[in-house]
Backbone as CSV, one residue per row, in Angstrom:
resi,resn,N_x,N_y,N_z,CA_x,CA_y,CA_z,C_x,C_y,C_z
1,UNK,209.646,13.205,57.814,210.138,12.046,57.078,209.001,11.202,56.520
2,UNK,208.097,11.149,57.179,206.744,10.619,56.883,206.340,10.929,55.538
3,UNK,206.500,12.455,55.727,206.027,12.826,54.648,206.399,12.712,53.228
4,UNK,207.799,12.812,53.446,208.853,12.468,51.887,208.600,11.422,51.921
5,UNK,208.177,9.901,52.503,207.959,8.402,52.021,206.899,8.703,51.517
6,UNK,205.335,9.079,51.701,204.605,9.109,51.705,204.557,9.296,50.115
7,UNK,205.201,10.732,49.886,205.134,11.342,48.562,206.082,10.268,47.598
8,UNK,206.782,10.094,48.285,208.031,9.053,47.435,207.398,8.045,46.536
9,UNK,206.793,7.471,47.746,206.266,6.063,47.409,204.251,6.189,46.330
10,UNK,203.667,7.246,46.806,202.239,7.104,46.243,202.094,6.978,44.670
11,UNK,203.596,8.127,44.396,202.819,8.160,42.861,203.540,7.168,41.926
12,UNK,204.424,6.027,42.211,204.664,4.975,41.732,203.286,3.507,42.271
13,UNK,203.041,3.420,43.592,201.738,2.619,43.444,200.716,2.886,43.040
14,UNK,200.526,4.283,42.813,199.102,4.461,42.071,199.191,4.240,40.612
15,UNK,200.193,4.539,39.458,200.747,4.300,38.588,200.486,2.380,38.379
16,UNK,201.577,2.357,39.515,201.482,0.403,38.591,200.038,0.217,38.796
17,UNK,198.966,0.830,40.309,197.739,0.248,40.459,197.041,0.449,38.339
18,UNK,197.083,1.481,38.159,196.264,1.780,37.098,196.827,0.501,36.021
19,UNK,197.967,0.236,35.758,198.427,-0.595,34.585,197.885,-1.886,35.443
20,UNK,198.120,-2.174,36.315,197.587,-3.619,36.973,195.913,-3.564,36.751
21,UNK,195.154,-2.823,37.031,193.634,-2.727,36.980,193.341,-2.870,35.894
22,UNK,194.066,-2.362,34.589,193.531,-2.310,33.317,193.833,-3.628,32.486
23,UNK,194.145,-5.067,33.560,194.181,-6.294,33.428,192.828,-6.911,33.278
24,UNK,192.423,-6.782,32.064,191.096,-7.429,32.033,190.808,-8.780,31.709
25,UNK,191.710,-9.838,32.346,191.472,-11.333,31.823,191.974,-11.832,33.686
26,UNK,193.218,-12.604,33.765,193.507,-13.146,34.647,194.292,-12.171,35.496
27,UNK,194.045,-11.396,36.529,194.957,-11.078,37.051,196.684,-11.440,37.873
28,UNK,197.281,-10.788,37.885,198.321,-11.167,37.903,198.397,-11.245,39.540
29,UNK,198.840,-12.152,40.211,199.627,-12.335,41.523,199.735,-11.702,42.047
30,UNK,199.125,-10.542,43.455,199.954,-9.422,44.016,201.468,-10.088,44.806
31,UNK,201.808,-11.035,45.126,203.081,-11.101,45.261,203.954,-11.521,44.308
32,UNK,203.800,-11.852,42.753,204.422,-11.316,42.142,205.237,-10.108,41.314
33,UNK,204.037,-9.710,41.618,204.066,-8.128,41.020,205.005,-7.368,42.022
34,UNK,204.714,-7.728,43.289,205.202,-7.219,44.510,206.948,-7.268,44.307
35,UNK,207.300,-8.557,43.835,208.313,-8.982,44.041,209.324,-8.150,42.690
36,UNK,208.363,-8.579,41.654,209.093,-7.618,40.372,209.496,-6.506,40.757
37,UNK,208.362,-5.496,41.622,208.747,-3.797,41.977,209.704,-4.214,42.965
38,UNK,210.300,-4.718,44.155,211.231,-5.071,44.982,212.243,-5.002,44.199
39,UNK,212.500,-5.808,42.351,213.619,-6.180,42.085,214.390,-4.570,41.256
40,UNK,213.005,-4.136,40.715,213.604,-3.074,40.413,213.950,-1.573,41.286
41,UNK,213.496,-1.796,42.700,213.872,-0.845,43.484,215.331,-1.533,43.529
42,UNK,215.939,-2.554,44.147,217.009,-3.299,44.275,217.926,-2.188,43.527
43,UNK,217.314,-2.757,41.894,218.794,-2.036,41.262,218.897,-0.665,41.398
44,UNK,218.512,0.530,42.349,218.684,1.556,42.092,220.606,1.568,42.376
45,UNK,220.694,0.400,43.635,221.777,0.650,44.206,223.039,0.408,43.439
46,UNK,222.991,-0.816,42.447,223.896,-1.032,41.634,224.380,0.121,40.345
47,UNK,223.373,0.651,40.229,222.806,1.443,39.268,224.085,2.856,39.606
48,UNK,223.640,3.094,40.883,224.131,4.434,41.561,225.545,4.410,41.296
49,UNK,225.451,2.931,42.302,227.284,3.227,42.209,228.123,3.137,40.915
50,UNK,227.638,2.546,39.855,228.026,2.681,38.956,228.385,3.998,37.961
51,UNK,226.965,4.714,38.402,226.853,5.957,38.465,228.085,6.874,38.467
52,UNK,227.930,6.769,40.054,228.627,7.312,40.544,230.265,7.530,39.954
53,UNK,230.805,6.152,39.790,231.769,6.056,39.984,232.191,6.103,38.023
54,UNK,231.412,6.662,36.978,231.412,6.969,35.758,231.847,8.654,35.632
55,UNK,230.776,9.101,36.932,230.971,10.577,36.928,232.070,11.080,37.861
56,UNK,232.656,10.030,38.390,233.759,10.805,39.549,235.109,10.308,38.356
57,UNK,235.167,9.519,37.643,236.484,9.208,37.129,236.465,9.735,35.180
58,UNK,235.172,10.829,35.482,234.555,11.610,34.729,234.867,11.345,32.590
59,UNK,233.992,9.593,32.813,234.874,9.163,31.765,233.516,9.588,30.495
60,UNK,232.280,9.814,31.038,231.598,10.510,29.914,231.112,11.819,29.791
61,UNK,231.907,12.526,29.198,231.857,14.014,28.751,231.144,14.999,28.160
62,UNK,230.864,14.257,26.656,229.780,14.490,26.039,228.411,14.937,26.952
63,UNK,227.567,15.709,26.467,226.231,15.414,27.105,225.461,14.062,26.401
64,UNK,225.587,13.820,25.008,224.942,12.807,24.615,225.257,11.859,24.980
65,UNK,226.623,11.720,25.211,226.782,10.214,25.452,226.748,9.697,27.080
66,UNK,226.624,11.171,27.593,225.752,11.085,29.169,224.794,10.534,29.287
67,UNK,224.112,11.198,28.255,222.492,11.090,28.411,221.404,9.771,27.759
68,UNK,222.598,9.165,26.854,221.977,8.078,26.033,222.599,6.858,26.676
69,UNK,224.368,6.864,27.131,224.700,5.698,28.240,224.565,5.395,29.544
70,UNK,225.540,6.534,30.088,225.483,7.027,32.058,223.983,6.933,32.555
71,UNK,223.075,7.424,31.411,221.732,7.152,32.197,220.714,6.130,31.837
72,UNK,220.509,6.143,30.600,219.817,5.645,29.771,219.839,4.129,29.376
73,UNK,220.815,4.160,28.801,221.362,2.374,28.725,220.970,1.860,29.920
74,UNK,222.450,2.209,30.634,222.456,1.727,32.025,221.153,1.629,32.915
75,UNK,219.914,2.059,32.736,219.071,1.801,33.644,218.112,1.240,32.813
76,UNK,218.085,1.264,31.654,217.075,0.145,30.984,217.597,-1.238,30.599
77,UNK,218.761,-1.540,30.683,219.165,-2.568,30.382,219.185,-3.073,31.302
78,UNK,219.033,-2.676,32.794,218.807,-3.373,34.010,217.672,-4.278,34.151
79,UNK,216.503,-2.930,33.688,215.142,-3.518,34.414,215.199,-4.347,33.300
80,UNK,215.295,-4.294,31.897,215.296,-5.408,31.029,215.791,-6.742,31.098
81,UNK,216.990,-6.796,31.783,217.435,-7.942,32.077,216.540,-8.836,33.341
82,UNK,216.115,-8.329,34.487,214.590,-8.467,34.981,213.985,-9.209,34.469
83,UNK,213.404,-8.716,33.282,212.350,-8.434,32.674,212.239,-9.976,32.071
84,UNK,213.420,-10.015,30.993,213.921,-11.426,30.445,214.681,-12.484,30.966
85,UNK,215.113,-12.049,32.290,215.653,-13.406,32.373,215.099,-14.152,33.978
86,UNK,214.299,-12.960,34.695,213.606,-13.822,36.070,212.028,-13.786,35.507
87,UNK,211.482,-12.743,34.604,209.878,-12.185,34.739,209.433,-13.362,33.556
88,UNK,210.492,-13.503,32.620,209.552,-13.857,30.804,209.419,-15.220,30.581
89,UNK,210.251,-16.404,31.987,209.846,-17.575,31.639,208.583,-17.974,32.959
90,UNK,208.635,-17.065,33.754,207.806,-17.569,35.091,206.129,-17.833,34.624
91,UNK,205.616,-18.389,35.458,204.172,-19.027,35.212,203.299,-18.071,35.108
92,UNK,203.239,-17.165,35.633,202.359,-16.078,35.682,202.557,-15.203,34.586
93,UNK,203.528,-15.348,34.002,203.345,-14.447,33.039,202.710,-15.306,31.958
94,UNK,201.679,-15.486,31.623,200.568,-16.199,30.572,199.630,-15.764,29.722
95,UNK,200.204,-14.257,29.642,199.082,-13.463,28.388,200.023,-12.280,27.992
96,UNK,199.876,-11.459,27.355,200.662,-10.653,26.352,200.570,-9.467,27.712
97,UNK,199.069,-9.022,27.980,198.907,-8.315,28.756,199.928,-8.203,30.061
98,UNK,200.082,-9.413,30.195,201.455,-9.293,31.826,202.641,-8.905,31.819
99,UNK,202.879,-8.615,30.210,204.001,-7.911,29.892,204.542,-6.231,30.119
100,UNK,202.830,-5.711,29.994,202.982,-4.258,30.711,202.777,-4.379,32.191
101,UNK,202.307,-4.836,32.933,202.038,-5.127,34.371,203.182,-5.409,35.021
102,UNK,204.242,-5.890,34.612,205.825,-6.500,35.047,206.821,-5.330,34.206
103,UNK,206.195,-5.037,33.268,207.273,-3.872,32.803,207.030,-2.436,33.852
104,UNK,206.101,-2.169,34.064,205.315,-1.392,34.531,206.021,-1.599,36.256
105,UNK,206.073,-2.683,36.705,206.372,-2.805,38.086,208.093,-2.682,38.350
106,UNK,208.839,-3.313,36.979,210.158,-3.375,37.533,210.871,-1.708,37.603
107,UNK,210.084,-1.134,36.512,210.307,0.119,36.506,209.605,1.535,37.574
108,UNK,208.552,0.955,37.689,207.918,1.723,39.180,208.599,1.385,40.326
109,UNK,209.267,-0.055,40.583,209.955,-0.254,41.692,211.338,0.720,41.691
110,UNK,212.401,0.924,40.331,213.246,1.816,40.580,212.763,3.029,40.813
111,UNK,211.717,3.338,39.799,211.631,5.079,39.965,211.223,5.305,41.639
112,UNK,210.328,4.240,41.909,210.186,4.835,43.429,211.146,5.139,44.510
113,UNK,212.653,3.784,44.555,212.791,4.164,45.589,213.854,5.386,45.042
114,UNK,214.230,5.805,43.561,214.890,6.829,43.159,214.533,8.060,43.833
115,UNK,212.937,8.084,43.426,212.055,9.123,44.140,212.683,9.389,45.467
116,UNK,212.340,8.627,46.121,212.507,8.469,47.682,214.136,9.595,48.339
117,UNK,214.835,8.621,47.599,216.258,9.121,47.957,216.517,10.538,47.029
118,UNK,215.445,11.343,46.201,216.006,12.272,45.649,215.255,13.683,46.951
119,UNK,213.904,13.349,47.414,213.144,13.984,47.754,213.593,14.431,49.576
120,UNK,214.538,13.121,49.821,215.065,12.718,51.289,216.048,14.110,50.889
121,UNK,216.792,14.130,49.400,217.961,14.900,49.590,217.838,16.534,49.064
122,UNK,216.631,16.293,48.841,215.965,18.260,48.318,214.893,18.617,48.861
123,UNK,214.309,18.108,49.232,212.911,18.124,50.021,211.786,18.237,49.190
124,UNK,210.726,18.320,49.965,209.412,17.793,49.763,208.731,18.120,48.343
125,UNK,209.326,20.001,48.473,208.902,20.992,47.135,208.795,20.493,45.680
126,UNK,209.431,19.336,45.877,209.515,18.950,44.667,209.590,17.607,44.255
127,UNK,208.008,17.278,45.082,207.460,15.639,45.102,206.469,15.960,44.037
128,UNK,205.891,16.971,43.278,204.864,17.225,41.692,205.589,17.061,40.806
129,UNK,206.459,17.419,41.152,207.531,17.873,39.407,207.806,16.173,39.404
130,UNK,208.669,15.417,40.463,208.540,14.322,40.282,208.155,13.277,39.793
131,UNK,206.992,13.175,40.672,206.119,12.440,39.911,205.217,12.837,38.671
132,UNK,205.144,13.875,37.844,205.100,14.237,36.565,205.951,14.126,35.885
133,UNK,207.218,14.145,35.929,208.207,12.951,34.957,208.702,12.095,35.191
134,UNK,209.501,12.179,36.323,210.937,11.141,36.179,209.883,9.956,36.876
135,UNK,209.347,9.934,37.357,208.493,8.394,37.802,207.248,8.503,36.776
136,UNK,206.348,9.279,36.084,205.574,8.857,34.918,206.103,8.011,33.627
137,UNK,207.719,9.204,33.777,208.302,8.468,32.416,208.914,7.064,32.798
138,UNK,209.553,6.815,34.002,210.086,5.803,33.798,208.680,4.455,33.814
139,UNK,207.503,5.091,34.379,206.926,3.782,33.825,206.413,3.445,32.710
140,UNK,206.319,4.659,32.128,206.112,4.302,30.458,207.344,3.911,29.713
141,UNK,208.450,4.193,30.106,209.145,3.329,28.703,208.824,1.431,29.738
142,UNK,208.984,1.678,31.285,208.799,-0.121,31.118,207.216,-0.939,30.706
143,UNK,206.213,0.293,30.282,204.906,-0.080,29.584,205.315,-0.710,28.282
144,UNK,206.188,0.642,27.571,206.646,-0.100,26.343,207.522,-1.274,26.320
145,UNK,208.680,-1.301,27.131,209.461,-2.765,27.260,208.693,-3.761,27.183
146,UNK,207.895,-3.670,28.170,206.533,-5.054,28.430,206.153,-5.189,27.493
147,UNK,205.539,-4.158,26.999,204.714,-4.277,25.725,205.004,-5.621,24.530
148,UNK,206.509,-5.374,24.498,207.633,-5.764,23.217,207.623,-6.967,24.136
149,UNK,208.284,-7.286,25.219,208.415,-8.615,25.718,207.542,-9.394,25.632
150,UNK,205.911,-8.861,25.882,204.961,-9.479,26.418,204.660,-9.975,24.543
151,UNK,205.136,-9.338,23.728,204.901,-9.869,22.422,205.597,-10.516,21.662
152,UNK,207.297,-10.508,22.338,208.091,-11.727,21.883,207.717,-12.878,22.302
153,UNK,207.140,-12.752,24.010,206.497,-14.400,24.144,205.617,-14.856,23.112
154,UNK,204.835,-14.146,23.322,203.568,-15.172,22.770,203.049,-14.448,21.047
155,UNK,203.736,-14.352,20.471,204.323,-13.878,18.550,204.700,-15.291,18.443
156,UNK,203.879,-15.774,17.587,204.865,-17.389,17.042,205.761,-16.712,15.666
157,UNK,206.113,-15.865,15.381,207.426,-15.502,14.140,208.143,-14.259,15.390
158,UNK,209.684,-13.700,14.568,209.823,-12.623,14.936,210.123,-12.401,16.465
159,UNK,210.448,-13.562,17.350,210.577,-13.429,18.735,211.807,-12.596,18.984
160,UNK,212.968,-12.640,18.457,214.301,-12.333,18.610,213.823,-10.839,18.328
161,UNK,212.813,-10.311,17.247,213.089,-8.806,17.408,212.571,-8.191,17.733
162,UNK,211.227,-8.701,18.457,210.456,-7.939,19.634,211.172,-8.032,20.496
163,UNK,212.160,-9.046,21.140,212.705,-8.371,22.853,213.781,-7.566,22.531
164,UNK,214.128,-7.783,21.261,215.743,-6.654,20.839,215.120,-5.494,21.093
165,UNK,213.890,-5.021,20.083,213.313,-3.800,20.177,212.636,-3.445,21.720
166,UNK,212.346,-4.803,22.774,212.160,-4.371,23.836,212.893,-3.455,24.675
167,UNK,213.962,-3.290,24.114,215.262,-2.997,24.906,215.529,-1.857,24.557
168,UNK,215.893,-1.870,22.705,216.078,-0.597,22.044,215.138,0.591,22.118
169,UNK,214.012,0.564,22.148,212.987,1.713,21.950,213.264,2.401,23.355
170,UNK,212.877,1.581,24.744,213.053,2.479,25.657,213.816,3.017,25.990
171,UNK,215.185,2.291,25.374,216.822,3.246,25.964,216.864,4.137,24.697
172,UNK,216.686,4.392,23.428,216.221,5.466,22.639,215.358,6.730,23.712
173,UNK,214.107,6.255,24.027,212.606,7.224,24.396,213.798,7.588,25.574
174,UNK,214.256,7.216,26.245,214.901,7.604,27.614,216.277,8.468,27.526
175,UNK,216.633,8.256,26.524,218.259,8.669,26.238,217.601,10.104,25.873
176,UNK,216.542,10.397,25.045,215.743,11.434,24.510,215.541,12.286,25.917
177,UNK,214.666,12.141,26.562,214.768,12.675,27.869,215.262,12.865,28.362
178,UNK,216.647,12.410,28.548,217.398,12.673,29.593,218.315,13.448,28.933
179,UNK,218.542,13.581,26.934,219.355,15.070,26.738,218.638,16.009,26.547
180,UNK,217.003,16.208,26.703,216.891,16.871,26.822,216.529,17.954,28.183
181,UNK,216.808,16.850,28.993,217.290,17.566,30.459,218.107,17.951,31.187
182,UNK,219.298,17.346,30.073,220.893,18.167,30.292,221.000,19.089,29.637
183,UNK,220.446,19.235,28.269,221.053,20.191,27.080,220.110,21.358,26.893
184,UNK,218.888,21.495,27.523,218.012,22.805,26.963,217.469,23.367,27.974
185,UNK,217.971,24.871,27.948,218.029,25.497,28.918,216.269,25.931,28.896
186,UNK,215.581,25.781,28.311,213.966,26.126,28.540,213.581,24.943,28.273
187,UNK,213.500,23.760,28.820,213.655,22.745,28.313,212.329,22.186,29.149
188,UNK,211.571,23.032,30.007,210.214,22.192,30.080,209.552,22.570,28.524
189,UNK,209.273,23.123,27.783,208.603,23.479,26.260,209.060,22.692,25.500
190,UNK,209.714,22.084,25.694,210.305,20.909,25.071,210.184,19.477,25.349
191,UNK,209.952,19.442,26.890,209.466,18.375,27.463,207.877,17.918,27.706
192,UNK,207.295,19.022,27.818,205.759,18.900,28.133,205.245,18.038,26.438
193,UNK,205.851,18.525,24.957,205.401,18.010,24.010,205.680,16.397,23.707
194,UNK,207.225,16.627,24.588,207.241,14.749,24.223,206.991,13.659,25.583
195,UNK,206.539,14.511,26.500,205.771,13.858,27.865,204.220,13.500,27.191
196,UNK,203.774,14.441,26.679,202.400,14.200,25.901,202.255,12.727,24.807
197,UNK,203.996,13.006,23.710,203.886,11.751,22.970,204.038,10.545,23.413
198,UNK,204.701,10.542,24.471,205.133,9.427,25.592,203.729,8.349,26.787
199,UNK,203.041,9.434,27.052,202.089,8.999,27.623,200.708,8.320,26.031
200,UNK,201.045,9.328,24.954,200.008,8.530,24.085,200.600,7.030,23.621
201,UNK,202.092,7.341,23.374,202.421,5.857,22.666,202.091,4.912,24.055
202,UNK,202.432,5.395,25.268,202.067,4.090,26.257,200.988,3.385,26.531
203,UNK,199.751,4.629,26.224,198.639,3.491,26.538,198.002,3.563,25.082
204,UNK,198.644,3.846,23.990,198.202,2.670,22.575,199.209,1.558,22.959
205,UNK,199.931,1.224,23.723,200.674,-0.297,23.993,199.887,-0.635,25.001
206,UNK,199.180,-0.173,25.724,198.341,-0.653,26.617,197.348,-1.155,25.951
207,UNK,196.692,-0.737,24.627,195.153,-1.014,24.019,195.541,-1.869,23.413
208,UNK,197.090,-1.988,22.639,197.241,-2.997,22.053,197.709,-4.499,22.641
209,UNK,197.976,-4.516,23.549,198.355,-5.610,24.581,197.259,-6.257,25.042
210,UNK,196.083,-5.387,25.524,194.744,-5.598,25.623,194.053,-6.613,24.798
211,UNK,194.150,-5.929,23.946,193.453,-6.525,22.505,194.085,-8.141,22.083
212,UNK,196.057,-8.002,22.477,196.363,-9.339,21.843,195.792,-10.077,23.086
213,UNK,195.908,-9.875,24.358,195.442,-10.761,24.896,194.062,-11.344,24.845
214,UNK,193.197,-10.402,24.610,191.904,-10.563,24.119,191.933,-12.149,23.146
215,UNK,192.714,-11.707,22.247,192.893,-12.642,21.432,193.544,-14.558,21.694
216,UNK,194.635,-14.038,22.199,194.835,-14.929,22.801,194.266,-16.163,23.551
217,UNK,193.261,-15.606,24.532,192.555,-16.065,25.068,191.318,-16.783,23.808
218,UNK,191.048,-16.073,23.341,190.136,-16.734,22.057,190.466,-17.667,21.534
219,UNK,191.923,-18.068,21.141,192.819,-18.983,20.676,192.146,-19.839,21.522
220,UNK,193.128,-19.970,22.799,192.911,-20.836,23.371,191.793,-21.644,24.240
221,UNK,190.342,-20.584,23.993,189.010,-21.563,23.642,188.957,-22.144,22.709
222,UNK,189.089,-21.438,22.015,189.419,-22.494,20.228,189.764,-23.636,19.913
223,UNK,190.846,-23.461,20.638,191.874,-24.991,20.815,191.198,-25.871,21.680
């Protein structure tokens, strides 16, 4: 049992460690951060049963509309709501940059304890495959969420359609993944190319978050 936590849990803290380290101005709070990943482990449970209880009264049929609502929506509109309505007015969030660091955490907090409870129920064999998608990807689309949030804050035009698009892009990038993990039967050759585009668009939102904060901060010597 040791061992499935062990695996469960590493490759979501090593993950947020890297997006948290690559904070090059004020670092962020470890008990905030702490608390963000808490909120998004939280929702795995709401998440489930909802889940659950979509696929037992078997009201979405389609694979697409499996794969873009039952999963997709529904679990990005969670951590998003997170995201905007406990993470985007709090004090600590004070640079563009803390927007991937909190996107990054609410979404490492679900994928982990997802991890956890998938690995408890198949075993160990398949703590790599794991953490090479379903916990890489889910912290890159909340890199990109952040990204968009962390730029509706502090964007003086255009606020309303950076957090819209905060929302939209990752339940798009995610809905993508997840039909193509219902619908294609050779479907790692298909996945390895847009795991590749996924990890590049995340950390050009990482360089670019970087950079506004960079800026930011310049501002406000300025001032």
């Amino acid at each position: 049992m040791l061992g499935i936590l062990t695996a469960g849990i590493a490759p979501g803290l090593a993950l947020l460690s890297y997006f948290y380290l690559r904070d090059q101005y004020d670092s962020e709070p470890i008990f905030t951060v702490f608390k963000t990943f808490l909120f998004g482990a939280l929702l795995v449970f709401p998440i489930m049963f909802i889940q659950y209880v979509l696929k037992t009264e078997d009201i979405f049929q389609a694979s697409f509309v499996n794969a873009f609502f039952s999963s997709s929506l529904l679990e990005e509109f969670f951590k998003w709501f997170i995201l905007f309505y406990v993470v985007y007015q709090h004090a600590d969030f004070d640079e563009p940059y803390d927007g991937i660091v909190y996107g990054a955490s609410v979404s490492l907090g679900f994928a982990t304890l997802e991890n956890i409870f998938y690995l408890v129920s198949n075993g160990l064999e398949f703590a790599l495959g794991r953490a090479l998608l379903p916990v890489s990807s889910h912290a890159l689309f909340g890199v990109i969420m952040g990204y968009y949030i962390g730029k509706g804050k502090f964007t003086a035009t255009s606020k309303t359609k950076w957090i819209i698009i905060s929302l939209f892009l990752p339940f798009i990038l995610h809905g993508i993944y997840d039909y193509i993990l219902i619908t294609q039967e050779n479907w790692l050759f298909i996945m390895l190319p847009f795991m590749i585009f996924l990890w590049w668009l995340g950390l050009r939102k990482v360089k670019m978050a970087r950079a506004m904060s960079e800026k930011h901060y310049e501002n406000q010597l300025n001032f």
